[in-house]
C-alpha positions as CSV (number, residue, x, y, z in Angstrom):
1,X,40.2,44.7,-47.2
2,X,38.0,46.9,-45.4
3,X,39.0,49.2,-42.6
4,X,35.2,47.7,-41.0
5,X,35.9,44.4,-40.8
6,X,39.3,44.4,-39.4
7,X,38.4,44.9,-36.0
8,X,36.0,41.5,-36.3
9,X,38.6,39.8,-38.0
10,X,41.2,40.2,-35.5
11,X,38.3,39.7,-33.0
12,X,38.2,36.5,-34.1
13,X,41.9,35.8,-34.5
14,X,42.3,36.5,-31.1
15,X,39.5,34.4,-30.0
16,X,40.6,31.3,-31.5
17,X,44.2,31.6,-30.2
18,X,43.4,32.3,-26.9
19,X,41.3,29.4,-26.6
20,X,43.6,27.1,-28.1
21,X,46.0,28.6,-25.4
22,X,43.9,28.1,-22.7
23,X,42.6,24.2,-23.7
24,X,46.6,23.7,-24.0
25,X,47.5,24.9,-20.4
26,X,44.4,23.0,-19.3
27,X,45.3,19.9,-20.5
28,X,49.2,20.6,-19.4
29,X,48.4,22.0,-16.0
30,X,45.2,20.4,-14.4
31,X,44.0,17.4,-16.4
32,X,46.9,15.6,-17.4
33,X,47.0,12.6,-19.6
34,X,44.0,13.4,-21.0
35,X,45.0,14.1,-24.7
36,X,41.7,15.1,-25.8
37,X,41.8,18.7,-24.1
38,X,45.0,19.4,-25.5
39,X,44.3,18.0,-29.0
40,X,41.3,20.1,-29.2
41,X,43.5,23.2,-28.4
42,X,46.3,22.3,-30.3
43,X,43.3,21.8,-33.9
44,X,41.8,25.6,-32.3
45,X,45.2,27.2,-32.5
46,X,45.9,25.7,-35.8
47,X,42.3,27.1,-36.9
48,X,43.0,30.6,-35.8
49,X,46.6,30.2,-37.8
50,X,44.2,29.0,-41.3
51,X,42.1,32.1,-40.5
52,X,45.3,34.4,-40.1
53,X,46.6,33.1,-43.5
54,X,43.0,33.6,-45.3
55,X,42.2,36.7,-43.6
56,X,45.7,38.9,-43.4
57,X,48.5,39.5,-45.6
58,X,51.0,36.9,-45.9
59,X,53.8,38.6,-43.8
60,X,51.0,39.3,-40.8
61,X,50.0,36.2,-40.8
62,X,53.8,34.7,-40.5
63,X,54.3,36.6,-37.5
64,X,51.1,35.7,-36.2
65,X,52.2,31.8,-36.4
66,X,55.7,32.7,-34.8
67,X,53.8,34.9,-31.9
68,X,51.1,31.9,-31.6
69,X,53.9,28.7,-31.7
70,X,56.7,31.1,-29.4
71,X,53.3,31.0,-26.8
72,X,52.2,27.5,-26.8
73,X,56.0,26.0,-27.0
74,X,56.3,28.5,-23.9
75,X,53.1,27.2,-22.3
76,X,54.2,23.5,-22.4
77,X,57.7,24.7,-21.5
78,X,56.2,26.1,-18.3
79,X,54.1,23.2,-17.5
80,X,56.4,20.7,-17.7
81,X,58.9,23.1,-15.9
82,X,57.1,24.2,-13.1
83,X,57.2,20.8,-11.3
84,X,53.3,20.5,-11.4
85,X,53.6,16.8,-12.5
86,X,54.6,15.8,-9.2
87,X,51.4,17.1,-7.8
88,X,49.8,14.5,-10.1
89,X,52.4,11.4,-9.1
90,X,52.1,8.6,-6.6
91,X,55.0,9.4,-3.9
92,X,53.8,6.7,-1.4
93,X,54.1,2.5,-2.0
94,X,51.9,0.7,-0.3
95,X,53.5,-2.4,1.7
96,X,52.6,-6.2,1.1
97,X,51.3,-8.6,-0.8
98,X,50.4,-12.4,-1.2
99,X,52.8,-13.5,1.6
100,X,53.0,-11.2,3.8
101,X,53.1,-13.2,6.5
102,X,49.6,-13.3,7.5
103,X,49.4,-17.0,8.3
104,X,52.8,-16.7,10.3
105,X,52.5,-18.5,13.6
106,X,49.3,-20.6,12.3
107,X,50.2,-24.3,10.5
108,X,47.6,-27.4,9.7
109,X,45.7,-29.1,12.9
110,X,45.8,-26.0,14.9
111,X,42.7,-25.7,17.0
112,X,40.9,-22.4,17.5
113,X,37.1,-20.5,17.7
114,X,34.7,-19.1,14.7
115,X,34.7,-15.1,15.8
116,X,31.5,-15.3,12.9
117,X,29.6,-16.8,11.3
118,X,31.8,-18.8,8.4
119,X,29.5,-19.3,5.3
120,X,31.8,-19.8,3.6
121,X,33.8,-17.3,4.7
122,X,34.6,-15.5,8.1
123,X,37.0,-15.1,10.7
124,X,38.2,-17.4,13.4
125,X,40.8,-16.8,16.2
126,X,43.4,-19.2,17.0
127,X,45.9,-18.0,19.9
128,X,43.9,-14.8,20.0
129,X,45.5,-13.9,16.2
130,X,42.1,-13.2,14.4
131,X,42.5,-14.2,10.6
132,X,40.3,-14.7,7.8
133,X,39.3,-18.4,7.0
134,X,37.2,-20.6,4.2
135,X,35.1,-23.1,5.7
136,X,35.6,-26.6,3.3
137,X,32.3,-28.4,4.9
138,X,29.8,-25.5,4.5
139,X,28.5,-23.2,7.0
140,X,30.1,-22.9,10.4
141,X,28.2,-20.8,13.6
142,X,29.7,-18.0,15.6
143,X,31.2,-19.7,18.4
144,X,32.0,-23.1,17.2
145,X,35.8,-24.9,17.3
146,X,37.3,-25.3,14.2
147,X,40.7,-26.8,12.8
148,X,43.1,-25.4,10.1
149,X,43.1,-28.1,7.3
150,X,45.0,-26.2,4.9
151,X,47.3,-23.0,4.6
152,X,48.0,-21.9,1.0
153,X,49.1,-18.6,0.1
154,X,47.6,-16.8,2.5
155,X,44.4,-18.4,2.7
156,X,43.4,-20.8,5.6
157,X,40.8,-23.0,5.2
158,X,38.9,-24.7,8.1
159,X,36.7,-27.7,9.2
């Protein structure tokens, strides 16, 4: 080996761990879930390992994998430590469903006003509680009485 090319050769070492460091902490620390970040880091570091074991003498390149592993187990170590997952996570619900009582205080045969134009749908009011309806004979002007003919889960269809 050549006293010359030693400084390119670890040059180049260096370069390919580091990145593979860096893609790891990426993929740990801002894009999450991703897999194709970290995979790519996790294939560069063992690159840079392949060129250690071609390029240095058996016992260098051994403690370059246990310097290079002791670093990326400590990278994930920190990323999963350092609570930045629950930056990440949902903390909030959001409330309701397909009852959620909606159609509460409505029932077939009430009477009540199109607020819009219902083609086919739109809202009417009936007791001054707006709600979303379905018109069952077609197009229905702003303004016009209608009639509940049927409530089904949630959804109140008019004549």
């Amino acid at each position: 080996m050549s006293f010359i090319l030693l400084p390119m050769e670890i040059l180049v070492l260096s370069t390919l761990l580091l990145i593979g460091l860096v893609l790891l902490l990426v993929e740990i620390l801002f894009i999450p879930g991703t897999t194709v970040v970290g995979v790519f880091g996790f294939l560069v570091s063992l690159a840079g390992l392949a060129f250690a074991f071609l390029n240095f003498e058996y016992s260098v390149a051994i403690w370059i994998t246990g310097i290079t592993l002791t670093l990326n187990f400590a990278a994930v170590w920190y990323g999963f430590s350092s609570g930045i997952w629950k930056k990440f996570s949902l903390k909030s619900t959001q409330p309701g469903g397909a009852f959620d009582g909606r159609t509460d205080g409505l029932e077939v045969g009430m009477k009540g006003l199109a607020v819009s134009d219902i083609k086919p749908y739109g809202k009417a009011s009936f007791n001054e509680i707006w709600v979303e309806v379905k018109s069952e004979s077609g197009f229905i002007e702003v303004n016009t009485p209608v009639t509940i003919t049927k409530i089904e889960n949630n959804k109140i269809s008019v004549n």
